[in-house]
C-alpha positions as CSV (number, residue, x, y, z in Angstrom):
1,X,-11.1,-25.8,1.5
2,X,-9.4,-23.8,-1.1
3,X,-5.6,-22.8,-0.4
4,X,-6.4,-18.8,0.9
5,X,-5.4,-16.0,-1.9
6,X,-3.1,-13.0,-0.4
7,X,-1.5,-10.2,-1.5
8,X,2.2,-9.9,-3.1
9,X,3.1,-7.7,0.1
10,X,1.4,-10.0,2.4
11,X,0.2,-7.3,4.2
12,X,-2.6,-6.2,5.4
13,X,-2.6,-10.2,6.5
14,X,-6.3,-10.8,5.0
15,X,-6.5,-14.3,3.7
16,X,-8.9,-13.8,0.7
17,X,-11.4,-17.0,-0.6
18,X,-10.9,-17.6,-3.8
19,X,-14.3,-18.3,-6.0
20,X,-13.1,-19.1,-9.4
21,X,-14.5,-21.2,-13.3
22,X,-13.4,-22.8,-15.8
23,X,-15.1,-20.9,-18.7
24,X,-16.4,-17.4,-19.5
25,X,-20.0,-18.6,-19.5
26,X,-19.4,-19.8,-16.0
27,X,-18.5,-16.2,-14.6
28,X,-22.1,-14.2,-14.6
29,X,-24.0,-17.1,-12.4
30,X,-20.7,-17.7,-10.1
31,X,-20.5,-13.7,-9.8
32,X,-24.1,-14.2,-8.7
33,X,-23.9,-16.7,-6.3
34,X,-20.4,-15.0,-4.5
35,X,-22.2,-11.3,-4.5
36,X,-25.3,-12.9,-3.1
37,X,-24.0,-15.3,-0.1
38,X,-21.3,-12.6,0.4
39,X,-22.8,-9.1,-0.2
40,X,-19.9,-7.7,-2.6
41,X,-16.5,-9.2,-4.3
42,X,-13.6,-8.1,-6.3
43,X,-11.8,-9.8,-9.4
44,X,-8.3,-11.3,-8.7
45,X,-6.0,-12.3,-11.0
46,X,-2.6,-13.8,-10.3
47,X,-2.1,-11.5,-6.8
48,X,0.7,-9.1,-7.8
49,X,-0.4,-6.3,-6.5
50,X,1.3,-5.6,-3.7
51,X,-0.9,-3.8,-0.4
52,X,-4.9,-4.4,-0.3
53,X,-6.4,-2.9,-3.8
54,X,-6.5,-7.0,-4.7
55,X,-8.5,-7.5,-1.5
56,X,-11.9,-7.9,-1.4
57,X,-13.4,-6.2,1.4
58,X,-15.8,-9.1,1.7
59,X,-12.5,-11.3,1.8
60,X,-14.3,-13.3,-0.9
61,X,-12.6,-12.7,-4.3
62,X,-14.0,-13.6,-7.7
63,X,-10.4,-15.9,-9.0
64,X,-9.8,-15.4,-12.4
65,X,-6.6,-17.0,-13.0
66,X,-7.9,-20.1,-14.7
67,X,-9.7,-17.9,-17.4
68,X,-6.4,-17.8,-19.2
69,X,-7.1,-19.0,-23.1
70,X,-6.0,-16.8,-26.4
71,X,-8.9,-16.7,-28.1
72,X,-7.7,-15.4,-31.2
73,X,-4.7,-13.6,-33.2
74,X,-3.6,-12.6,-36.2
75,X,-0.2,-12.8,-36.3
76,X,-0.1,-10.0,-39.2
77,X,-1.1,-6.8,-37.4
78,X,-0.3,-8.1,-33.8
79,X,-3.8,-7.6,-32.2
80,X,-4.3,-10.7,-29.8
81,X,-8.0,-11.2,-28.0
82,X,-7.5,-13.0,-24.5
83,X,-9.3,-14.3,-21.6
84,X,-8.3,-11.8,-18.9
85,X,-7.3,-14.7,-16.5
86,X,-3.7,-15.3,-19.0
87,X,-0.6,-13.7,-17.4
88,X,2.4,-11.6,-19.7
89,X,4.7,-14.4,-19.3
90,X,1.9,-16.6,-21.4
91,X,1.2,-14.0,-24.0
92,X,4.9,-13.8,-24.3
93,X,5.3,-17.4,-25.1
94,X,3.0,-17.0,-28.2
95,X,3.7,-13.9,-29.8
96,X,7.7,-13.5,-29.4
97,X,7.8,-16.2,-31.9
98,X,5.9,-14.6,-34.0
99,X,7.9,-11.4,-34.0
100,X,5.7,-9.4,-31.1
101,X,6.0,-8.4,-28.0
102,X,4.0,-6.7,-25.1
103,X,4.4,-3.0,-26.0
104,X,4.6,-2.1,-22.0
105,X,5.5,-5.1,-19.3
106,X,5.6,-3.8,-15.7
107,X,8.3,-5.4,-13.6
108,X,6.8,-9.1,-13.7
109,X,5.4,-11.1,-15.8
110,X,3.6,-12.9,-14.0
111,X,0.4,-10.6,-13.6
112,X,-2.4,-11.2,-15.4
113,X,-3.6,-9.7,-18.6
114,X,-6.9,-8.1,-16.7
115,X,-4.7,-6.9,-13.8
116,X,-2.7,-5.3,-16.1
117,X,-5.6,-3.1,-17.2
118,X,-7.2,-2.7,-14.2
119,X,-3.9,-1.6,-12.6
120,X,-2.8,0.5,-15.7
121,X,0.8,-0.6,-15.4
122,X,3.7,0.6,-16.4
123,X,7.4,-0.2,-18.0
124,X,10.9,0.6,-18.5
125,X,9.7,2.5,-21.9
126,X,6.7,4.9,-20.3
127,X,8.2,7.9,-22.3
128,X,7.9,6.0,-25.2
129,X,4.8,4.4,-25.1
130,X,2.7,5.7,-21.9
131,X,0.7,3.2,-20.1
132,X,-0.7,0.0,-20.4
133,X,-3.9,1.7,-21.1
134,X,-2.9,3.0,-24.3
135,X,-2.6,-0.2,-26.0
136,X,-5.6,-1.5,-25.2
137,X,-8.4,-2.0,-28.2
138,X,-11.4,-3.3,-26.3
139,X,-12.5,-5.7,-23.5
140,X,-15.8,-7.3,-22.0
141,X,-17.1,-6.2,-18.8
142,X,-19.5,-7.7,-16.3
143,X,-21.2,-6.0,-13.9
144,X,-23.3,-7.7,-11.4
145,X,-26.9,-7.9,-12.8
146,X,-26.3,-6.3,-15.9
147,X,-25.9,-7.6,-19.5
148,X,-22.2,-7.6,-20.5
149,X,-21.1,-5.0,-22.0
150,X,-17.9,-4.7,-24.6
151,X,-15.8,-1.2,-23.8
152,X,-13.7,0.2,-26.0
153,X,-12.9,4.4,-26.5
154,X,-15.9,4.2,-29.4
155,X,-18.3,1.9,-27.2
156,X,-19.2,2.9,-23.6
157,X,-15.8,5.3,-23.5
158,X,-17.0,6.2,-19.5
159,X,-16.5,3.0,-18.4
160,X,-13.4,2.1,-20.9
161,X,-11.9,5.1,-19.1
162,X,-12.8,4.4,-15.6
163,X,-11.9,0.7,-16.1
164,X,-8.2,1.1,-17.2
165,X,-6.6,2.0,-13.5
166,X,-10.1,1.3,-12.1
167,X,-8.7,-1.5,-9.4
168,X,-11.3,-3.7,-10.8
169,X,-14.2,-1.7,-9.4
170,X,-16.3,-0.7,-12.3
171,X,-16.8,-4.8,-13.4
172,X,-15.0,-7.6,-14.1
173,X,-12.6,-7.7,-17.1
174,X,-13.0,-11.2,-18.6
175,X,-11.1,-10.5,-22.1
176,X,-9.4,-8.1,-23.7
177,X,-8.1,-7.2,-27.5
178,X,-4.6,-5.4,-27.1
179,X,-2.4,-4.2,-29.7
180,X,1.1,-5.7,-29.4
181,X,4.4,-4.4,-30.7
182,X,6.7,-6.0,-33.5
183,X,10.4,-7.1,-33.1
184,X,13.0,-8.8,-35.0
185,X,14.6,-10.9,-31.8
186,X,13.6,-11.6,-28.5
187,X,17.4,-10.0,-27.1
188,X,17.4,-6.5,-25.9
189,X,20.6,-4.5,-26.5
190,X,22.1,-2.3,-23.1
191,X,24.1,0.5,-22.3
192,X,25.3,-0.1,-18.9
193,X,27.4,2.8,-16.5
194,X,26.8,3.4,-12.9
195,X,26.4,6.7,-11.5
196,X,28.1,9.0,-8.3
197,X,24.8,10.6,-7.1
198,X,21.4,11.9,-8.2
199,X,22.9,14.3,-10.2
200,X,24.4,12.2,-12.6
201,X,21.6,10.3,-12.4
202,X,19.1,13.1,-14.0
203,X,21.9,14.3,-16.6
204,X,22.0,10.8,-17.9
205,X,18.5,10.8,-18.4
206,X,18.0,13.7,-19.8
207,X,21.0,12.2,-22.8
208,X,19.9,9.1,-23.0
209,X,16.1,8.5,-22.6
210,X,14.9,10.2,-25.8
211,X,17.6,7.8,-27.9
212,X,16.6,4.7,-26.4
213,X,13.2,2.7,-25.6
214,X,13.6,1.2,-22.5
215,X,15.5,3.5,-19.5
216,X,15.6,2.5,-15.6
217,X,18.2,3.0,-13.1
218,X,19.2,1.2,-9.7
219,X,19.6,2.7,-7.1
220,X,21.6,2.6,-3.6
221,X,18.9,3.8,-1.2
222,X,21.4,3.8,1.7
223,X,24.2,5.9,0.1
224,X,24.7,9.0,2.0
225,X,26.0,12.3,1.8
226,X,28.4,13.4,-1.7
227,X,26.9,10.2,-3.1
228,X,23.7,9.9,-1.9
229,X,21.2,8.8,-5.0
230,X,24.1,6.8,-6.7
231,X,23.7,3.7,-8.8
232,X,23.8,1.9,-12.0
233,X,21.7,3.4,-15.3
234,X,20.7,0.7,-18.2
235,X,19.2,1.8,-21.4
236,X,17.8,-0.9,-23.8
237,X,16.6,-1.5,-27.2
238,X,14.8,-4.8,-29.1
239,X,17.8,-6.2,-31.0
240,X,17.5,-5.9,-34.6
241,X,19.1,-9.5,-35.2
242,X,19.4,-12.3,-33.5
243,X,16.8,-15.5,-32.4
244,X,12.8,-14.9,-31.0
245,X,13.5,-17.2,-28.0
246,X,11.1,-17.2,-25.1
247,X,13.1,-17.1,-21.7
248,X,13.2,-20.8,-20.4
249,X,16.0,-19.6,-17.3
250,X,16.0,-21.9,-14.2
251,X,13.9,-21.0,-11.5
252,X,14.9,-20.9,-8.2
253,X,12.8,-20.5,-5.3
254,X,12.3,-19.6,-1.7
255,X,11.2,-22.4,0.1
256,X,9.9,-20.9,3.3
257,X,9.0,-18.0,4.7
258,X,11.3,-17.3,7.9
259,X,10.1,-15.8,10.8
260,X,11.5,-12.4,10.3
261,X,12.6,-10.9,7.4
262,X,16.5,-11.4,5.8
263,X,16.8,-8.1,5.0
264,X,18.6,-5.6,7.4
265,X,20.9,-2.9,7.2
266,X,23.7,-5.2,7.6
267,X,23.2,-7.6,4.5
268,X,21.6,-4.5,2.6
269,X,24.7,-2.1,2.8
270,X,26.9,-4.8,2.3
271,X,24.9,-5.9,-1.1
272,X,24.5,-2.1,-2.3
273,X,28.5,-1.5,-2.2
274,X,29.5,-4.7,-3.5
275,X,26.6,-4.1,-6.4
276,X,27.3,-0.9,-7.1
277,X,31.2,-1.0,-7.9
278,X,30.6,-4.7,-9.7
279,X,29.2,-2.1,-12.4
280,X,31.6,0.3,-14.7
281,X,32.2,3.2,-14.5
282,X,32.1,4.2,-18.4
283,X,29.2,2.9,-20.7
284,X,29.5,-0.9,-21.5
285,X,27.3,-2.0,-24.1
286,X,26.0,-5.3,-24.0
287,X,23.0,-8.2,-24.9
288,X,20.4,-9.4,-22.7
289,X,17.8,-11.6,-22.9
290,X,14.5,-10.6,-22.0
291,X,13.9,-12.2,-18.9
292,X,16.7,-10.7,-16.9
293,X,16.3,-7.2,-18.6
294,X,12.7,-7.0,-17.8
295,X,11.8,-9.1,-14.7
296,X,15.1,-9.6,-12.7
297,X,13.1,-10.9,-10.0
298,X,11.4,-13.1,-11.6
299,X,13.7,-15.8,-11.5
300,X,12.9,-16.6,-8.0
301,X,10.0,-17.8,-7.1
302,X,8.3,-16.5,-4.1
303,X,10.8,-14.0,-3.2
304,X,8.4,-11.7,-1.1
305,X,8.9,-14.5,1.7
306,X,12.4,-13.0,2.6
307,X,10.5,-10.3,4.2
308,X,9.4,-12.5,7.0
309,X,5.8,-13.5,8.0
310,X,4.9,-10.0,8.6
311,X,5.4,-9.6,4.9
312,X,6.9,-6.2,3.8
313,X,4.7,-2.9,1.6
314,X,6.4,-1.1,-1.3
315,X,6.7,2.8,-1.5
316,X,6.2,3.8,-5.2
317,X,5.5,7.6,-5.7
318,X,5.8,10.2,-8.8
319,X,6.9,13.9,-8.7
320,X,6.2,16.3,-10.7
321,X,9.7,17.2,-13.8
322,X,9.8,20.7,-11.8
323,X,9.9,19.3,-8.4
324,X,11.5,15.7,-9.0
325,X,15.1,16.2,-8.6
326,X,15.1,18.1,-4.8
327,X,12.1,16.0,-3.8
328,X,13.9,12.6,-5.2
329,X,16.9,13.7,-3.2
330,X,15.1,14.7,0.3
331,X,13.5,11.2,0.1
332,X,16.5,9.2,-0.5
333,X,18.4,11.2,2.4
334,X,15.4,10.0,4.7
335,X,15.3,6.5,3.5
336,X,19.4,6.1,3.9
337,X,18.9,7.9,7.7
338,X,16.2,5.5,8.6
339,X,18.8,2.3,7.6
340,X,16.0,1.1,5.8
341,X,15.3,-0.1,2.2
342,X,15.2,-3.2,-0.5
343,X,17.9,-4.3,-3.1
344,X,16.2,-3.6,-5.8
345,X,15.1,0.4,-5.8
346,X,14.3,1.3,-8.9
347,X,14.7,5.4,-10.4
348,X,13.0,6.2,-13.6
349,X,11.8,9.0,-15.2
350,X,8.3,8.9,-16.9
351,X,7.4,10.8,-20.0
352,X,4.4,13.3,-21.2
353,X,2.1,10.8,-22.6
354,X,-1.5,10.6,-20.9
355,X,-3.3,7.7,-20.3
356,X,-6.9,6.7,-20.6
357,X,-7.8,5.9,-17.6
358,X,-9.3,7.8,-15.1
359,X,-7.1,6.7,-12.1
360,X,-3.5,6.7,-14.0
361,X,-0.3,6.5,-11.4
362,X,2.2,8.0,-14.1
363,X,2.8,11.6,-14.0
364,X,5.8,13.4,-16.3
365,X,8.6,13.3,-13.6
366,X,10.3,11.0,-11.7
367,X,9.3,7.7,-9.8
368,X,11.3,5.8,-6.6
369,X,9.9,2.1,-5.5
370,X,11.5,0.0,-3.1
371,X,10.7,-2.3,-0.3
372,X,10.4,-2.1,3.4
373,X,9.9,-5.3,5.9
374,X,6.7,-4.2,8.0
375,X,7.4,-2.7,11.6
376,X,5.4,-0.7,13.6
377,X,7.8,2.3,12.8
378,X,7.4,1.8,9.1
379,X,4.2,3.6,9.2
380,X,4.4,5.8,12.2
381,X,8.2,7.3,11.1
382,X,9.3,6.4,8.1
383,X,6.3,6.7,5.6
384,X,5.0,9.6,7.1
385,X,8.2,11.5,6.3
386,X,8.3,10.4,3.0
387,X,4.6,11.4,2.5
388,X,4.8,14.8,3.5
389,X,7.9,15.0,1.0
390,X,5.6,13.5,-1.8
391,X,2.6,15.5,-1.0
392,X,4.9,19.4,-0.9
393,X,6.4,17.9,-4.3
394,X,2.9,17.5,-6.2
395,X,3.5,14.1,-6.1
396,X,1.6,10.5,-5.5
397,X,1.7,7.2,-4.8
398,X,0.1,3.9,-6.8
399,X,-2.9,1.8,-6.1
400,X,-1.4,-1.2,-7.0
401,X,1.5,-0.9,-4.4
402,X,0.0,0.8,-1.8
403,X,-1.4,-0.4,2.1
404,X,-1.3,2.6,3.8
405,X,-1.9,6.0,1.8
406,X,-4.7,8.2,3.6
407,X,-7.5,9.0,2.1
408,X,-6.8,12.8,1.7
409,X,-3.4,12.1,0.1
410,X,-5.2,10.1,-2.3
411,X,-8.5,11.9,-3.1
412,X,-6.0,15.3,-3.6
413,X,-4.0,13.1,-6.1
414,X,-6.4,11.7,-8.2
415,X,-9.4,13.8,-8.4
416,X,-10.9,11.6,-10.6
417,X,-11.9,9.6,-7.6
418,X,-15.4,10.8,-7.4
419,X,-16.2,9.8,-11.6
420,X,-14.7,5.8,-10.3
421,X,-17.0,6.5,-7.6
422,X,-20.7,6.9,-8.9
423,X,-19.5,4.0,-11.9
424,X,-18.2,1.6,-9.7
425,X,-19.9,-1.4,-9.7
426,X,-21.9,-1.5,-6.0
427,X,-21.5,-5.1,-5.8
428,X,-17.4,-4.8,-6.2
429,X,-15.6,-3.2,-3.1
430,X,-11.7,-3.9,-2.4
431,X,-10.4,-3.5,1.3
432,X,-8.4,-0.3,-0.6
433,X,-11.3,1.3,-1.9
434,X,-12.9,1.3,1.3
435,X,-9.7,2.4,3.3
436,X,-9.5,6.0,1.1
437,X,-13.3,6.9,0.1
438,X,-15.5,5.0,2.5
C-alpha cells in the first residue's frame, strides 16, 4: 500500500491515497479508472497547501508529482513549457544558470508548478509583479471525459480564468508555458532594520516598497502594548553582479513528530525578543543568497512536525489599504492576548495589480500569516475573533492555507464562487470545496 498523502498542516487528519503515472499519456485512463472506482478526485502535487483544499473529498487524490519533466525552453526569451508535476526548486535549478528566475515564488519552493497555478500564489514582490497568474502563457487541462483542452487568455479564457486560483477544480493542470524573469546573479541585495511597532512598520512601506522588488516584514506577534506589531523589515533586489549559483545549503531535518507540539508561549517569547534585538536598529545593507531570502524554512525538512501530531493550521488574511492599519493592529493585540502564535509571522503589503483568476487571495492592502498548534480553543476563541476582525475590515482569508473558514465568510469574499461553481469539473471535489459551497 502506498505511504498515505496529507496536508502541510496535517490537519484536518485525512490520510489521502495517492493514484499517480509516469507519463502524460498515462493521466486520461488513470483519471478514469480513480473517478470511476471512487466517484470523484482531486489533483495533488507536492502537498503544500496547508488546511484541506489539497484533499480529495473522496480521499483518493490523482498524484502528480512524478509528472515533473521540462519539456522545452528557450533560453532567449525565458518561456519554459513543463509537466505540472516539477516543483520551483527544479525549475530554479535550470533557468538560474541561464540568467532567469521565477518572476513570483511563494514562501517554498518546494510546491509544484501546477499547485502554483491552481493556488495563484504569491511573493515577496506582489506590488511588482501581481500573482502567479499573471505570468502564466498557457497550460493543458483534462477534465474527466472530455478531450484535453489547451487554456490560455486567447483559447478557452473562461476556464484559463477559473483555473488560475481554481484549487484544482475545473481539471487537472498537466503542463504549463510560463514566462520567467531575467537576472544577472542568483544573490539578492537587502536592506535590513527592525521596527518599534506597526506604525513604523506601514511608514517603512510606504518608503521603501515602490524602490525595491521584493518587500516582507517579520513580525513579533506576541509584543504588546507601545510595541505591539514590532519587528524586522527586509527589502531585496536581484544583484546586478555576482555568480548564477543554485542554492546547494545543507538540509537539516526533523526527524519525528513529537507528541505535542514545541511551540509554546515560553520558547515563542523567548525566540521573538532574542530575534528581534539580534536585528539593527538603522538600515544595514547586505547580500543574500536566494535560498535563505526566499524560503527561510526551507532548510529544514519537515518542519510542520514541531507542531505535534495534531498538526497546526495557518491564518493568512488580506485587508483592504483603507482598513489595513487599525484592522492589522486589532488582530495582532488579539493574537499577543491569546499567548499564541509561530516564529515566523510574516507582514506584507500587496500592491494594485489584478490577477486572472477568478478566485485570487491578494487584495491591495495588507496580509498577516502565522501558525497556530491545533486545540480545541483555536477554533472556538481564537479564530473566531480574528474573523470577525477580518470580516468588519473587508478583508479575507486564502484557500490554500485555510481548514476552517465558513462558508458565508468565504462566498462574501470571493463572489466569484458561483462562476468556479457551474465550471468545475463534476468529477473533481476537494474536502474544502465541499466544506464552504456544498
Amino acid at each position: 500500500m502506498s505511504t498515505p498523502l496529507y496536508s502541510w498542516g496535517r490537519f484536518p487528519h485525512r490520510p489521502q491515497r495517492g493514484h499517480g503515472c509516469v507519463w502524460l499519456d498515462e493521466l486520461p485512463a488513470q483519471m478514469d479508472r480513480v473517478i470511476g472506482a471512487h466517484r470523484s478526485s482531486l489533483p495533488y502535487g507536492n502537498g503544500r497547501s496547508y488546511g484541506d483544499s489539497c484533499l480529495a473529498a473522496s480521499d483518493e487524490v490523482l498524484h502528480m508529482r512524478s509528472l515533473d519533466r521540462l519539456i522545452e525552453a528557450d533560453w532567449t526569451t525565458g518561456v519554459i513549457k513543463a509537466e505540472a508535476g516539477i516543483t520551483l526548486a527544479e525549475v530554479l535549478a535550470v533557468a538560474i544558470p541561464q540568467g532567469w528566475f521565477l518572476p513570483v515564488t511563494p514562501g517554498t519552493q518546494f510546491a509544484t508548478l501546477g499547485g502554483a497555478i491552481a493556488n495563484d500564489v504569491h511573493g515577496k514582490n506582489h506590488h511588482v509583479r501581481g500573482t502567479f497568474g499573471r505570468h502564466v502563457l498557457g497550460f493543458g487541462l483534462l477534465r474527466h471525459g472530455e478531450p484535453e483542452v489547451t487554456c490560455s487568455p486567447d483559447a478557452h479564457p473562461d476556464l484559463f480564468a477559473a483555473s488560475i486560483g481554481g484549487l484544482g477544480l475545473t481539471g487537472v493542470i498537466h503542463w504549463a508555458q510560463i514566462q520567467l524573469m531575467p537576472i544577472r546573479a542568483s544573490q539578492i541585495d537587502t536592506t535590513t532594520v527592525r521596527f518599534a511597532n506597526l506604525a513604523e512598520f506601514f511608514a517603512l512601506s510606504t518608503e521603501l516598497d515602490a524602490r525595491h522588488e521584493y518587500s516582507v516584514a517579520w513580525v513579533d506577534c506576541l509584543a504588546k502594548g507601545a510595541e505591539t506589531g514590532r519587528g524586522v523589515f527586509i527589502v531585496g533586489d536581484h544583484a546586478q553582479y555576482g555568480s548564477l549559483d543554485v542554492g546547494q545549503r545543507k538540509k537539516l531535518s526533523v526527524p519525528l513528530t513529537p507528541p505535542v507540539s514545541l511551540i509554546n508561549k515560553i520558547s515563542l517569547s523567548a525566540f521573538n525578543s532574542l530575534y528581534w534585538r539580534l536585528h539593527p536598529s538603522q538600515r544595514k545593507p547586505g547580500r543574500s543568497a536566494y535560498e535563505p531570502f526566499f524560503y527561510p524554512l526551507d532548510r529544514i525538512l519537515h518542519w510542520n512536525r514541531i507542531y505535534g501530531r495534531r498538526g497546526f493550521q495557518q491564518y493568512q488574511c488580506v485587508v483592504p489599504a483603507a482598513n489595513a492599519e487599525a484592522a492589522m493592529g486589532e488582530l495582532l493585540r488579539t493574537i499577543a492576548e491569546a499567548g499564541q502564535g509561530s516564529f515566523l509571522a510574516v507582514l506584507k503589503r500587496c500592491g494594485d495589480m489584478a490577477s486572472p483568476g477568478l478566485l485570487s487571495f491578494p487584495m491591495e492592502g495588507t496580509s498577516l500569516a502565522l501558525d497556530f498548534a491545533q486545540s480545541e480553543a483555536l477554533e472556538k476563541v481564537l479564530f473566531p475573533r480574528l474573523d470577525d476582525i477580518v470580516r468588519a475590515a473587508g478583508g479575507r482569508l486564502y484557500p490554500a492555507k485555510d481548514a476552517h473558514m465558513t462558508g458565508a465568510d468565504f462566498r462574501r469574499a470571493y463572489p466569484a464562487w458561483e462562476q468556479l461553481e457551474t465550471l468545475r469539473d463534476p468529477s473533481l471535489m476537494s474536502r474544502f470545496w465541499s466544506r464552504v459551497i456544498l
